[in-house]
C-alpha positions in Angstrom: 9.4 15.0 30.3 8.3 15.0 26.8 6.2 12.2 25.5 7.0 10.5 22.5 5.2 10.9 19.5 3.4 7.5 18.5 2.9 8.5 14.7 6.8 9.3 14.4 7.8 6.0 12.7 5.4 7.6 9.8 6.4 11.0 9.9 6.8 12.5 6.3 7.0 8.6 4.9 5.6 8.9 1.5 2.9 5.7 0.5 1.0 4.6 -2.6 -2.3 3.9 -1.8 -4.6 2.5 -4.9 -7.9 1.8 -5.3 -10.8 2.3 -7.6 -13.0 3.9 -5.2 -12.9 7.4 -4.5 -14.6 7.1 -0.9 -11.8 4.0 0.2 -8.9 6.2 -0.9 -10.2 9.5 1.0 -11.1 7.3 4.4 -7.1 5.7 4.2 -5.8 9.2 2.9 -7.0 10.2 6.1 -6.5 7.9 8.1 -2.4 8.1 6.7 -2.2 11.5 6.6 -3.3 12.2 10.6 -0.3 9.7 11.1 2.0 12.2 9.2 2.6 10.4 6.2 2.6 11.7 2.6 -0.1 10.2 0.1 -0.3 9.5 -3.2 -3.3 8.0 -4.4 -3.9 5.9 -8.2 -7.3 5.2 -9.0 -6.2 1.4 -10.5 -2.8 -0.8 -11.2 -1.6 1.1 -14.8 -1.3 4.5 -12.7 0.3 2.4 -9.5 2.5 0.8 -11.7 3.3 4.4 -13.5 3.4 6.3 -10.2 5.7 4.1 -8.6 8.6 3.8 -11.7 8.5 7.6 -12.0 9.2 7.6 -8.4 13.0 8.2 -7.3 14.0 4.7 -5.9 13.1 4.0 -2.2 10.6 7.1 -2.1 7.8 5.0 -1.5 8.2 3.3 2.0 4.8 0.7 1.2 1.9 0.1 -1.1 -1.6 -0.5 -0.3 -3.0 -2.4 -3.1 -6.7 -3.2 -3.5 -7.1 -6.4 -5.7 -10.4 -5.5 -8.0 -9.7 -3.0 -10.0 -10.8 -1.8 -13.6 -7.7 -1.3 -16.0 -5.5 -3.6 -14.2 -6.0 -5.4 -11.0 -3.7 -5.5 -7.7 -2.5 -9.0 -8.7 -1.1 -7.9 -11.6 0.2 -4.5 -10.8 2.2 -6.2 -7.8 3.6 -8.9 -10.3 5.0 -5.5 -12.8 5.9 -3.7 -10.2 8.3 -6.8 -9.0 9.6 -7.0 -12.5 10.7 -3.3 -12.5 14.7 -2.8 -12.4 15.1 -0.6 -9.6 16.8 -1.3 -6.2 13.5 -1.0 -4.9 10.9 -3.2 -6.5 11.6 -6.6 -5.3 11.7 -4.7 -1.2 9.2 -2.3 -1.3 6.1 -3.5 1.0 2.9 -4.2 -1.1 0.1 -4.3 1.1 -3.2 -6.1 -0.3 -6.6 -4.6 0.6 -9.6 -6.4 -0.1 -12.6 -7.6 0.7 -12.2 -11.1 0.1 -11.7 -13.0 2.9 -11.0 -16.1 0.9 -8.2 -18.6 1.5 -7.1 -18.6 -2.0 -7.3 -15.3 -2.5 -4.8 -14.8 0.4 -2.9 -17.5 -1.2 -3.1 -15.7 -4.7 -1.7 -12.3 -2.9 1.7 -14.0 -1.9 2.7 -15.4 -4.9 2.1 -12.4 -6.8 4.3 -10.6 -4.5 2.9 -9.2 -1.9 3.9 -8.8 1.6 0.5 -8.8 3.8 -2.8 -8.6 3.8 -5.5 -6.5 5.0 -9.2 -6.7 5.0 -11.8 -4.0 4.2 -13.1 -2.2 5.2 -10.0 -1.3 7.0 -9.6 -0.7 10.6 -7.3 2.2 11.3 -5.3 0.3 14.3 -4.8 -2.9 11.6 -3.9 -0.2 9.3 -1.2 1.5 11.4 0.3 -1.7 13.1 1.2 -3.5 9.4 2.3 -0.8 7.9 4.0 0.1 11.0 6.0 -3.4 10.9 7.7 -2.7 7.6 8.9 0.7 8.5 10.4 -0.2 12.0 
């Protein structure tokens, strides 16, 4: 009997993971790619927001956004990449990654349009189960 592959729900899934620090992305990029995904990485929100609308529509299955950023923050990038006309935009999973554990910094996330909320630094089983929610 063949046992089932746990990582299959990500297999070849393609996900935008941004943040400004070059160790964070390699540790997720990692961490996404032993699960089989495809990653693309943007070093703040401009080149999330420009990565994702140059994207063919529903090619991205989530985004992990971190909220500090230089350029443009997460907040921000989430709100634009809401506003984008495409089928896409208003579905696609944005994924907040922080280290702010702060109530109104939660808060903030949601209303910018976010979806959920993960703290950093980020624990690979956290990692795998919320993204694994929006692609079941």
């Amino acid at each position: 009997m063949k046992s089932r592959n746990p990582f299959a729900l990500f297999s070849e899934k393609t996900i935008l993971v941004v943040d400004d620090s070059d160790m964070n992305n390699s540790v997720i990029r990692a961490i996404l790619e032993r699960y089989g995904m495809n990653v693309i990485v943007a070093q703040n929100g401009a080149e999330a927001l420009l990565s994702f609308s140059k994207s063919k529509p529903f090619s991205i299955c989530a985004v992990l956004m971190d909220i500090s950023m230089p350029v443009m923050d997460g907040y921000e990038a989430s709100k634009k990449i809401r506003m984008l006309d495409r089928p896409d935009s208003a579905t696609t999973p944005i994924i907040a990654i922080t280290a702010s554990v702060e109530p109104c910094d939660k808060k903030r996330t949601f209303e910018c349009g976010m979806t959920d909320f993960l703290t950093k630094p980020v624990d690979p089983d956290s990692l795998r189960k919320t993204i694994g929610r929006y692609l079941e």
